[in-house]
C-alpha positions in Angstrom: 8.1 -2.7 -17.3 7.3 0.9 -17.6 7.0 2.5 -14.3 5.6 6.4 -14.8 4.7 8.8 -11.4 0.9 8.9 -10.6 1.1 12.3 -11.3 1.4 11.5 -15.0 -1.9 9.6 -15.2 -5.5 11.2 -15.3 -7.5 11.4 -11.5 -10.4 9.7 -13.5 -8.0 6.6 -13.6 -6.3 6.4 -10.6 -10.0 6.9 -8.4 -11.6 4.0 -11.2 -8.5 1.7 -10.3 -9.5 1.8 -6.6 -13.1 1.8 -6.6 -12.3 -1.7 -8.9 -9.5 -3.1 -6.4 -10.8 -1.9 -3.1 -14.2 -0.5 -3.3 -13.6 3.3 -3.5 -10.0 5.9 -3.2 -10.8 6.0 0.4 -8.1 4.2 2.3 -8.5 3.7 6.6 -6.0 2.5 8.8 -4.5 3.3 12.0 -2.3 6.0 10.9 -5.5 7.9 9.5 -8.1 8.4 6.3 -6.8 8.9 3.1 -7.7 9.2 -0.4 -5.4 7.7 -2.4 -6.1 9.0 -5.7 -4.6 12.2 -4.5 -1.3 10.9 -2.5 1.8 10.9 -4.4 2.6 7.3 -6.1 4.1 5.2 -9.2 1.9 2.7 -11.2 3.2 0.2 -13.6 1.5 0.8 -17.0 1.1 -1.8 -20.0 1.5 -1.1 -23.4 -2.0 0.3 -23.5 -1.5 2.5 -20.5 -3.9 0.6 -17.7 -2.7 0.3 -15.1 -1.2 -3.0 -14.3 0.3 -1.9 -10.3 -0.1 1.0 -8.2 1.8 2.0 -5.0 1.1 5.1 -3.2 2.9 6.9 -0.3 3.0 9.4 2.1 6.2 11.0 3.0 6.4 13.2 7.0 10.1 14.4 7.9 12.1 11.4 7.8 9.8 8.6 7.5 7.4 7.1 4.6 4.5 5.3 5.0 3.0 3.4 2.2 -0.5 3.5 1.9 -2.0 1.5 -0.7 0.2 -1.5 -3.1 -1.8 -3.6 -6.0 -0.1 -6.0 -8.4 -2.7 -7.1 -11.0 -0.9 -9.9 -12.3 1.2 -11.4 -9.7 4.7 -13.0 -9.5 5.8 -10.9 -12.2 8.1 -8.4 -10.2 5.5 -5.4 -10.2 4.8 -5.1 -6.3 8.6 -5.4 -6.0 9.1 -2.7 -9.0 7.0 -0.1 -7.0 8.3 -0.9 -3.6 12.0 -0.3 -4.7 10.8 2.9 -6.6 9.7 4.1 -3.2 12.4 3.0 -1.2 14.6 4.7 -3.9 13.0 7.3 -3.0 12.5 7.9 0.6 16.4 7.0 0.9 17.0 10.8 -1.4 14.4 12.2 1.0 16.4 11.3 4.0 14.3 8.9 5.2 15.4 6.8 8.1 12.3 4.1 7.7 9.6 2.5 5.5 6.5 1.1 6.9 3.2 0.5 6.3 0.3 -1.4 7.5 -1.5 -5.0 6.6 -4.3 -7.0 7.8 -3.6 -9.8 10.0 -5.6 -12.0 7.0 -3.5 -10.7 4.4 -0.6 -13.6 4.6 0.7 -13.1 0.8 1.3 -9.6 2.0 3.0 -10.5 5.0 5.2 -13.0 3.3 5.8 -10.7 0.6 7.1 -7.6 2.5 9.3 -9.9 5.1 11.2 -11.5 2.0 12.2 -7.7 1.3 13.3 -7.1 4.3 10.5 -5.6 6.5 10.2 -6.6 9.8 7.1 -6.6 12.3 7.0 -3.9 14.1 3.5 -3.2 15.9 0.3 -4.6 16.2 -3.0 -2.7 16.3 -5.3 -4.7 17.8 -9.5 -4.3 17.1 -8.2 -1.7 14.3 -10.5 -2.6 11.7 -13.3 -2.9 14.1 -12.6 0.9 14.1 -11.9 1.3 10.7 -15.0 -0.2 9.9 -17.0 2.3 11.9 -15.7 5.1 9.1 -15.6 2.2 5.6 -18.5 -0.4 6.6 -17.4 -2.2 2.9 -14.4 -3.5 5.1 -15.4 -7.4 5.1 -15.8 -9.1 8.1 -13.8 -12.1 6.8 -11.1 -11.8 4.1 -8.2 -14.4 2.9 -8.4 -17.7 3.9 -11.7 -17.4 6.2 -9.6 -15.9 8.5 -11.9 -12.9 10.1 -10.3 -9.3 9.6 -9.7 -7.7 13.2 -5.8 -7.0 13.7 -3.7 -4.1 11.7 -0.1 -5.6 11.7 2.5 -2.6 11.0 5.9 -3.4 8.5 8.9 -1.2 8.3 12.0 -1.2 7.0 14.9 1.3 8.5 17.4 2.7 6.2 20.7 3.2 7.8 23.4 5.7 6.4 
């Protein structure tokens, strides 16, 4: 699994892999608006350089928040690649916690970040209502049927 820095891939890329996986760069939540195509991140690259996973992060003193995480073929250890690559390094950037922040339809997430240790942490209730208002291509219902209202915020604290 070759994991390279976002910084090593062409902008064309990176913003083509998000308008694919999520509609466009443009990422809203509760902690603000980003475009990801110009946060720092990894991405897990296949023998002919596409991208395969992407994680991107924001780092602000001692905490990182992660912003954006794609596996395109799943159960294969990419999602978990990136995440340690970021833990890795927010711990040599002093960081005292990882978080980030879901949808309350997004289960596989859920599961998948609690089995690595993150914890629930907040609730941000009507979020995407809000989010909506800035990204109308938010669905109204996502996995499962289940309707997309709630952000549901993950961390993981790091303890010298």
């Amino acid at each position: 699994m070759k994991i390279v820095s976002t910084n090593n891939l062409h902008k064309e890329t990176i913003i083509n892999f998000f308008t694919q996986h999520w509609g466009s760069p443009q990422m809203v939540v509760s902690s603000g608006i980003y475009d990801c195509s110009t946060l720092n991140g990894f991405a897990v690259v296949n023998g002919e350089s596409k991208i395969i996973g992407l994680v991107t992060y924001i780092i602000e003193e001692n905490e990182c928040e992660i912003i954006s995480l794609d596996s395109i073929e799943e159960g294969k250890g990419i999602g978990s690649a990136l995440i340690k690559e970021v833990e890795q390094l927010a711990v040599k950037n002093n960081c005292k916690l990882v978080k980030l922040i879901t949808t309350n339809d997004n289960l596989l997430a859920l599961k998948f970040y609690q089995k690595r240790g993150y914890v629930l942490s907040n609730i941000y209730f009507n979020a995407v209502e809000k989010a909506r208002a800035i990204k109308p291509e938010i669905p109204l219902i996502g996995n499962d049927g289940i309707p997309i209202r709630d952000e549901i915020e993950l961390s993981k604290i790091f303890i010298d």
